[in-house]
C-alpha positions in Angstrom: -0.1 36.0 -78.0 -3.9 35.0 -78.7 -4.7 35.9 -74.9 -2.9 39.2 -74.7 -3.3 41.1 -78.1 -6.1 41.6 -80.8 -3.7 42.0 -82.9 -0.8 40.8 -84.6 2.0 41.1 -87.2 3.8 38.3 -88.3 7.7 38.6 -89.2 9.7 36.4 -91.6 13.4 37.3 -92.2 13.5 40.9 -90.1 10.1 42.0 -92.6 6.7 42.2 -91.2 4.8 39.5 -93.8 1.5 39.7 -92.3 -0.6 41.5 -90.1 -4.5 41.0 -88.6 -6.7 40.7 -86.1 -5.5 37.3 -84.0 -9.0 35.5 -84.6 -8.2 36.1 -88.7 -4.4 35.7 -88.8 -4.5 32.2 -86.7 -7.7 30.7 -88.2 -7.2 31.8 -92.1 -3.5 33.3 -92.5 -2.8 34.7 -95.7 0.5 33.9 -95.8 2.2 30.4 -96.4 4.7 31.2 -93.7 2.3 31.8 -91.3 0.3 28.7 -92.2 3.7 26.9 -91.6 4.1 28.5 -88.4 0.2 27.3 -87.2 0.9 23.8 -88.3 3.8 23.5 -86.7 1.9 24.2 -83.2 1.2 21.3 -81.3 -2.3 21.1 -80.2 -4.2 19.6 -77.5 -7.0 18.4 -79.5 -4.8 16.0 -82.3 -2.6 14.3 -79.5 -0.6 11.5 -81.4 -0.9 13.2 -84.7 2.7 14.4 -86.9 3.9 18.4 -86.7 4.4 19.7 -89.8 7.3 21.6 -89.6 8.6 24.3 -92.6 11.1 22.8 -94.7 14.5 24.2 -94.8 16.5 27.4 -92.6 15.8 30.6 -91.8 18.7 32.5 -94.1 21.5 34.3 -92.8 20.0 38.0 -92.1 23.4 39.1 -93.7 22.6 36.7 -96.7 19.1 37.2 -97.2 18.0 35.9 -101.1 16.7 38.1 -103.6 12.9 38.4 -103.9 10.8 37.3 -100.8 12.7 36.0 -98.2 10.6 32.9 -97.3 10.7 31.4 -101.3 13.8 28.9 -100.8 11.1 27.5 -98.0 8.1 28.0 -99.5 5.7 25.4 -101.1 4.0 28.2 -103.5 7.1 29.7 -104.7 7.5 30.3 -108.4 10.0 32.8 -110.2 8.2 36.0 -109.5 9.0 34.7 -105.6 12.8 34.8 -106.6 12.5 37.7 -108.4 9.9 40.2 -106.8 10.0 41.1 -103.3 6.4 41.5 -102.3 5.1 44.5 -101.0 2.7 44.4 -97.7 -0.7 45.1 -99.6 -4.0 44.6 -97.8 -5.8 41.7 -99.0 -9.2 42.2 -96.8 -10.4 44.5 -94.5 -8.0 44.6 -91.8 -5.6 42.0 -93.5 -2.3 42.9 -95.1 0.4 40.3 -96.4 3.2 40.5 -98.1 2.6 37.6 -100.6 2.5 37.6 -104.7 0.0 34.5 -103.8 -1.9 35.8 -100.6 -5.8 35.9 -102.0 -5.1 32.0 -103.1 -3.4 31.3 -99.6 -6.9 32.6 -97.6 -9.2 30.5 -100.4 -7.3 27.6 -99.5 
């Protein structure tokens, strides 16, 4: 995707969570399933070094829990995750994720 696109929109669950430019979205994502996603890529430059994968399943797209999608998985989630289904709100210029926690996921 980084060598074809400028940019991208990232999908958890069937619902677009995030979307950017590809330099912004892989270097400082602004949502915690896309920071799973990008530690869970195996690089060349950290050969012999642990994947972290995300914790848990995907849900059942016929099943899919209340509130956001990607709380039973998440490492933020608190009860406004199981309760509130975010909306896709632009967090910076050109940035938009659907995250009750995004502006602390990009300061992190």
């Amino acid at each position: 995707v980084a060598e074809t696109a400028d940019r991208v929109a990232v999908m958890y669950a069937g619902r677009i969570v995030e979307t950017g430019s590809i330099d912004d979205v892989f270097t400082r994502p602004a949502h915690p399933y896309t920071v799973g996603l990008m530690n869970s890529i195996p690089r060349v430059d950290q050969v012999g070094s642990r994947l972290s994968p995300i914790v848990g399943s995907p849900p059942s797209l016929a099943a899919i829990p209340p509130g956001c999608a990607f709380h039973p998985r998440c490492p933020r989630a608190q009860d406004v995750c199981r309760a509130d289904d975010p909306p896709l709100l632009q967090v910076a210029t050109g940035r938009r994720s659907a995250c009750h926690f995004a502006k602390e996921v990009l300061d992190v």
